[in-house]
C-alpha positions, 0 to 999 in steps of 0.5 A, a space after each residue: 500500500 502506498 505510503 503517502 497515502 497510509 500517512 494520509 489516512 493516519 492524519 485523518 484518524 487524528 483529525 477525527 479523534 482531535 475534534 471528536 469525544 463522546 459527548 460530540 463525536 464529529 463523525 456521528 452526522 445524524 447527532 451533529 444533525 439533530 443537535 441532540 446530546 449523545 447516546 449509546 448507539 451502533 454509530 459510535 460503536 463501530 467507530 470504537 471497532 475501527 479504533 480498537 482494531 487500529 491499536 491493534 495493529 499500530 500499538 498507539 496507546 491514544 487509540 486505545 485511551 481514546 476508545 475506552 473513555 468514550 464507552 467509559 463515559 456511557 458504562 458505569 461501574 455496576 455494568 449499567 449503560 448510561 442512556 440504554 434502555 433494553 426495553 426499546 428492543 433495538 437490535 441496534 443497540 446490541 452491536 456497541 457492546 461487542 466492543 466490551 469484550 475487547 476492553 473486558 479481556 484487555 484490563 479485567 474490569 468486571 464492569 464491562 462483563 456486568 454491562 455484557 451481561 445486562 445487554 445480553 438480557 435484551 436478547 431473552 425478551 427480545 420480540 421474535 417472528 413466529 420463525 425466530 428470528 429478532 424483531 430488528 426493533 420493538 417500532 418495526 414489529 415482525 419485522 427482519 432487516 439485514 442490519 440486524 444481523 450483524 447488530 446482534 448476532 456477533 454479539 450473541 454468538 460471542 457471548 454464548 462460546 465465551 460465558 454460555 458454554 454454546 447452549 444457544 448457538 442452534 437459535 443464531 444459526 437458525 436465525 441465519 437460515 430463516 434469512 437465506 430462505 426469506 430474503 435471498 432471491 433466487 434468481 440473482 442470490 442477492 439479499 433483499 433489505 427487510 422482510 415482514 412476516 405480517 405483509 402488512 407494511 407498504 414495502 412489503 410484497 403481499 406474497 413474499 412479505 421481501 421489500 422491493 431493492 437491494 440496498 448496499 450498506 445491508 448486504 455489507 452488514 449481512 456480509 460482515 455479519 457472517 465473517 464475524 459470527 463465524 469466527 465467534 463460532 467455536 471450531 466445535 461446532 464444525 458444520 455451523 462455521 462451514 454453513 455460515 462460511 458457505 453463505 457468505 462465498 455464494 453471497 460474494 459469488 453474487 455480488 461479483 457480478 455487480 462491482 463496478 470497474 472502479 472497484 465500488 458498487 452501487 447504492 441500488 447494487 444491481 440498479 447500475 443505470 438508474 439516474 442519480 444511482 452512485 457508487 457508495 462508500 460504506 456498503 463498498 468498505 463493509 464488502 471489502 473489510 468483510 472479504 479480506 478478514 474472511 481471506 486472513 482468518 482462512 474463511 475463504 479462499 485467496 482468490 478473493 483478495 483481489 475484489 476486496 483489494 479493489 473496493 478498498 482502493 476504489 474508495 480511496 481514489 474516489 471518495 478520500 480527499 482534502 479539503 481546502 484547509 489541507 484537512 480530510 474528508 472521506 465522501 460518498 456515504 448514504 447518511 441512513 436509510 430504513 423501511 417505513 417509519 414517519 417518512 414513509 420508506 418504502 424501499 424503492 430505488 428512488 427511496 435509496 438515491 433520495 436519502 443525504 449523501 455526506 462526508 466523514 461519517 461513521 457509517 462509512 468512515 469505521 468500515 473503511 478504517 477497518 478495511 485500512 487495518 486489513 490492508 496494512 496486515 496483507 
């Protein structure tokens, strides 16, 4: 990888922490938006994951400093979570703690098993689909997203191999298979965005209960969800690791066809043509992050690097850039983008090219700086 430009990505880590803390982390563009005060939430998270993997590789003690005083801010010394509220039943509140493991095996304080512990409670109660699978949130009831995925599951998987001697394991597997039988099409093997069991919602097909598009930063999710939940799979359990390593080799194989020759793919994958459809940042680094872990951990095979690889350079020739002050920006990420709700999302293309595209936020910052710590370990 060229040096100037891991000079340049480093410079921009220490931009983001310079202006950021966990009362006002600057990368979180939907909190500076709304000029409310912070929360526990996945945005933050993953932000925290893409630090915590930095110091991993680069041994630079402010990565790991900066990382534990932002969730120390939110997680209190009886294991209590400062602004989570369990009974909101948002799977996407379960991904933050995924980082607890981390700073629990790191120090040993028993703070962070405790707040482990209270978040894995979330998943006891959590509302389910009459086929066991997560509601993705108490608002959206029978309702499955890909994103929840991988807020829960690598969480969950963990959580059972490392505290719960396996005993749940079958219920995330399970959970994974009701995926690939109700949102994976046929034809393309491409994954659908939601699914309703109750085909009572706008978006819903009234057969099918799928929403209509394949959204990117969903099947980026749903792709890192399977390489994470898979290495949190204890090599017991032989023919569970393997099915989830199979899902995700005939998802890339699916997604192959629809990666555009600069490396990235789509906001709308297989909707290439569609005016105003543009290559987007986050889903494109979630693949690529998600293919090159896969690659090191001997998931899949080597000869698809080169895809990873792709997507990874793709972004940064397009997307990171300088600002006239000499400051970075790295551009091209859908800000959000959901099913239903008041705005009422109903998973058309023209939904998807309709929500703000913006820069430095951590929905596509996290998943590129973790792609970066791939790179570097290549």
């Amino acid at each position: 990888m060229d040096q100037n430009k891991m000079r340049e990505i480093q410079d921009y880590v220490e931009y983001l922490l310079d202006n950021s803390s966990a009362e006002k982390p600057m990368w979180n563009k939907e909190l500076v938006l709304e000029n409310k005060p912070n929360k526990w939430n996945y945005i933050d998270g993953c932000m925290i994951t893409a630090l915590l993997a930095l110091y991993e590789i680069k041994g630079d003690e402010r990565y790991f400093n900066f990382a534990k005083a932002f969730v120390d801010y939110f997680v209190q010394e009886d294991g209590s979570i400062k602004t989570y509220d369990i009974k909101e039943y948002n799977l996407d509140n379960i991904n933050t703690a995924s980082n607890l493991f981390y700073l629990y095996d790191k120090t040993g304080e028993e703070k962070y098993k405790k707040a482990i512990e209270h978040v894995r409670q979330q998943l006891e109660s959590m509302p389910r689909t009459k086929e066991g699978s997560f509601w993705h949130k108490n608002i959206y009831p029978n309702q499955v997203w890909l994103d929840g995925l991988y807020m829960a599951q690598p969480f969950y998987m963990r959580y059972e191999t490392v505290f719960n001697r396996m005993e749940n394991c079958q219920d995330i597997i399970k959970q994974f298979k009701n995926v690939e039988r109700l949102m994976r099409d046929e034809k393309t093997g491409l994954y659908y965005h939601g699914y309703d069991e109750s085909r009572e919602m706008y978006w819903s097909d009234p057969v099918t209960g799928r929403s209509p598009n394949f959204w990117l930063r969903s099947m980026g999710w749903f792709t890192l969800a399977l390489v994470e939940t898979a290495q949190a799979t204890d090599e017991t359990l032989y023919y569970e690791k393997r099915y989830l390593i199979s899902l995700l080799e005939g998802l890339l194989d699916s997604l192959a066809p629809y990666q555009d020759e600069s490396g990235m793919f789509y906001q709308v994958v297989d909707k290439k043509d569609f005016p105003g459809n543009y290559l987007e940042t986050s889903g494109t680094a979630l693949i690529s992050y998600a293919i090159l872990k896969a690659v090191r951990l001997g998931f899949i095979s080597p000869k698809y690097a080169s895809m990873g690889e792709k997507a990874f350079t793709g972004i940064m020739d397009r997307y990171l850039s300088k600002n006239e002050d000499g400051t970075l920006k790295l551009g091209g990420i859908c800000l959000v983008a959901g099913l239903g709700g008041k705005n009422r999302r109903d998973g058309s293309v023209e939904y998807y090219l309709s929500e703000p595209v913006v820069e430095n936020e951590a929905k596509g910052v996290a998943p590129f700086l973790l792609a970066y710590t791939e790179m570097i370990r290549r």
